[in-house]
C-alpha positions as CSV (number, residue, x, y, z in Angstrom):
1,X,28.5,-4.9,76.3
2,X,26.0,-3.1,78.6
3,X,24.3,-2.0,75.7
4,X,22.8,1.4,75.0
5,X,23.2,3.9,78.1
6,X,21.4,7.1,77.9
7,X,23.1,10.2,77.1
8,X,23.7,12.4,80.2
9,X,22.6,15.9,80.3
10,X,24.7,18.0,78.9
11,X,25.5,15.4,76.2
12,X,21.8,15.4,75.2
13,X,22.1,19.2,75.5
14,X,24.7,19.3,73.3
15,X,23.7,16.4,70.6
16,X,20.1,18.1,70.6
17,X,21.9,22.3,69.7
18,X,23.6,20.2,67.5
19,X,21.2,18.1,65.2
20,X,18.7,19.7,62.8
21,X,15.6,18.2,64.5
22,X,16.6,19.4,68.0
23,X,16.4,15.8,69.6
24,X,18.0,12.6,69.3
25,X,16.9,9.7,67.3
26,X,14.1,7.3,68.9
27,X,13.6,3.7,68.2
28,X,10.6,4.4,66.0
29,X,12.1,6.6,63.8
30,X,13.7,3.7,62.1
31,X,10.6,1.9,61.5
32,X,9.0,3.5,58.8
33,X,12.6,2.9,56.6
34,X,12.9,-0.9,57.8
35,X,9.6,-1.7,56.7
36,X,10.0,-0.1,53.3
37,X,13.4,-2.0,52.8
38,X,12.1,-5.3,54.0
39,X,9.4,-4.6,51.6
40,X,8.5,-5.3,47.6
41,X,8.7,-1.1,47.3
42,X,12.7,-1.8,47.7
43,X,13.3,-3.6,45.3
44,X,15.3,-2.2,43.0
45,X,17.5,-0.2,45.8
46,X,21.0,-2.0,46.2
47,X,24.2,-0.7,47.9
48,X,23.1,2.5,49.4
49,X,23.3,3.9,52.8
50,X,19.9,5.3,54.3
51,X,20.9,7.8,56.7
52,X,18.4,7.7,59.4
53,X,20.2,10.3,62.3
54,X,18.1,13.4,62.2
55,X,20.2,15.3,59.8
56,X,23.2,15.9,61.7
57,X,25.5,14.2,58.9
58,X,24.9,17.4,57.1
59,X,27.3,19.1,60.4
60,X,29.1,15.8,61.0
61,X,30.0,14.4,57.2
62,X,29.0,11.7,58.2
63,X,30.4,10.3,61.2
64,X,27.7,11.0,64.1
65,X,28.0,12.4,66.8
């Protein structure tokens, strides 16, 4: 696995018409909900799903892109 290769053009074109937030997901967009799950605040969540992708579940129900 080469690991994560960059979208080309029109593939960013198109994942960025189609996600609410006009852009695709950077590494520190999942920070903020890592630290609050690795935290004490987290406690009492079990078995759920945080979707962290922008919003474009809401088009995609939820499979990504």
């Amino acid at each position: 696995n080469g690991g994560f290769l960059p979208p080309d053009r029109r593939c960013k074109m198109l994942r960025n018409t189609h996600t609410p937030l006009r852009r695709i997901g950077k590494p520190e967009d999942i920070v903020g909900p890592a630290i609050f799950l690795a935290s004490g605040d987290s406690d009492f969540i079990t078995g759920e799903t945080i979707v962290v992708d922008g919003g474009i579940s809401i088009y995609t129900n939820g499979y990504g892109f």
